[in-house]
Structures are given as structure tokens and as C-alpha cells.
C-alpha positions as CSV (number, residue, x, y, z in Angstrom):
1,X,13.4,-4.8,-32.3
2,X,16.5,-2.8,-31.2
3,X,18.7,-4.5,-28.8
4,X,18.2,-1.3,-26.5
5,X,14.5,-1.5,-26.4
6,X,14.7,-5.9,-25.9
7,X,17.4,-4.2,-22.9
8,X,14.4,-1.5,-21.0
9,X,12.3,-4.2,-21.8
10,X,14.0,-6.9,-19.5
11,X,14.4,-4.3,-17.2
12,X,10.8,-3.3,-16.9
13,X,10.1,-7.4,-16.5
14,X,12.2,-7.9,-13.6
15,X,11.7,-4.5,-11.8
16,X,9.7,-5.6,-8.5
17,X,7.3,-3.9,-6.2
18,X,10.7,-4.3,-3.8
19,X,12.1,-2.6,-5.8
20,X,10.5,0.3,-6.1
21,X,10.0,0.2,-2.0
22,X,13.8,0.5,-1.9
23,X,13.6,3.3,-4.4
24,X,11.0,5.1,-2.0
25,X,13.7,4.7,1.1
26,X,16.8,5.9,-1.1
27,X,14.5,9.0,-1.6
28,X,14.1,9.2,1.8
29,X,17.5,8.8,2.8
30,X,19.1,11.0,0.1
31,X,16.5,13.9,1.0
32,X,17.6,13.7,5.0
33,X,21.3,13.5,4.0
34,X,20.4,16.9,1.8
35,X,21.1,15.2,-1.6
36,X,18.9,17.5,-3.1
37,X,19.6,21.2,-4.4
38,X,16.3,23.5,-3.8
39,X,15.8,23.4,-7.7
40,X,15.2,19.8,-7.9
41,X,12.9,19.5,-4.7
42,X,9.6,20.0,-6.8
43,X,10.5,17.3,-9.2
44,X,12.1,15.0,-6.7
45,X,8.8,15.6,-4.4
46,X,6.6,15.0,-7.3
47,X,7.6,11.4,-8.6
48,X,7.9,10.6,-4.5
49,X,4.4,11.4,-4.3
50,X,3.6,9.4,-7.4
51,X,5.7,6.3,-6.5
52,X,4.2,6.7,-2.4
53,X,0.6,6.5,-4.2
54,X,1.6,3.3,-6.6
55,X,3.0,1.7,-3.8
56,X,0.1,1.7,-1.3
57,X,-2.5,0.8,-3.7
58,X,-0.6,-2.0,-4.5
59,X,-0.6,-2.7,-0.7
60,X,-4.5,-2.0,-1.1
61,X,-5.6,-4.3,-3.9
62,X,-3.0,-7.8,-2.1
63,X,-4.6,-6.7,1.4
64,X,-6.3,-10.0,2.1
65,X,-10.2,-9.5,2.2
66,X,-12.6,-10.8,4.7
67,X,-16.0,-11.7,3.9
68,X,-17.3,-13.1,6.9
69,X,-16.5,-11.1,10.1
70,X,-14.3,-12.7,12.6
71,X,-16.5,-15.0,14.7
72,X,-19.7,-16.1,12.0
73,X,-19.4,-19.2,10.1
74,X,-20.9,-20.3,6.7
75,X,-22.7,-22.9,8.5
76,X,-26.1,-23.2,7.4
């Protein structure tokens, strides 16, 4: 293996789901602050949208479940 790919590969390892949160807010910010020119909007918006969806079904698949509703026991 190349000492480039061993390099992206470390990278991938220790890139967190934090990380990509404070990915999503730099986007934010820059976009507010008018970082973007007009021509980049589409792609910029695009891989926001994608990293938005990513994010919030990782929130959806840690969300603690419930299988009893709050009040009932497994008493028998």
C-alpha cells in the first residue's frame, strides 16, 4: 500500500460524527458570511443536504428506544 492511501486511510479512521457536525456549522457560517460565489451554491447546497441527511440518521439509529411506555412494567 502507498503511503498516501495508509495517510486518507487514517484520516477516514479518526474522522468523527463531531466532526462532520462542525463541518455542517462551518457551512453554515461560511454561507451567512457570503463565502460562496453564485456558481458554487448548487454544489455547496448539495453535499450540505447530503451531510444534513447523514447526520440525522445517525441521530436516528443512537436515539435510545423505548419498549415499554413510560408508566407499565414487565411485572408479570
Amino acid at each position: 500500500m502507498s503511503a498516501g492511501f495508509l495517510f486518507a486511510l487514517n484520516i477516514y479512521m479518526n474522522l468523527s460524527i463531531n466532526d462532520l457536525a462542525n463541518v455542517k456549522q462551518a457551512i453554515e457560517l461560511a454561507a451567512k458570511r457570503g463565502a460562496f460565489q453564485a456558481s458554487e451554491m448548487k454544489l455547496i447546497g448539495e453535499s450540505y443536504e447530503n451531510l444534513c441527511a447523514f447526520l440525522e440518521s445517525v441521530v436516528a439509529q443512537n436515539a435510545p428506544t423505548t419498549s415499554n411506555p413510560q408508566g407499565e412494567s414487565n411485572d408479570s
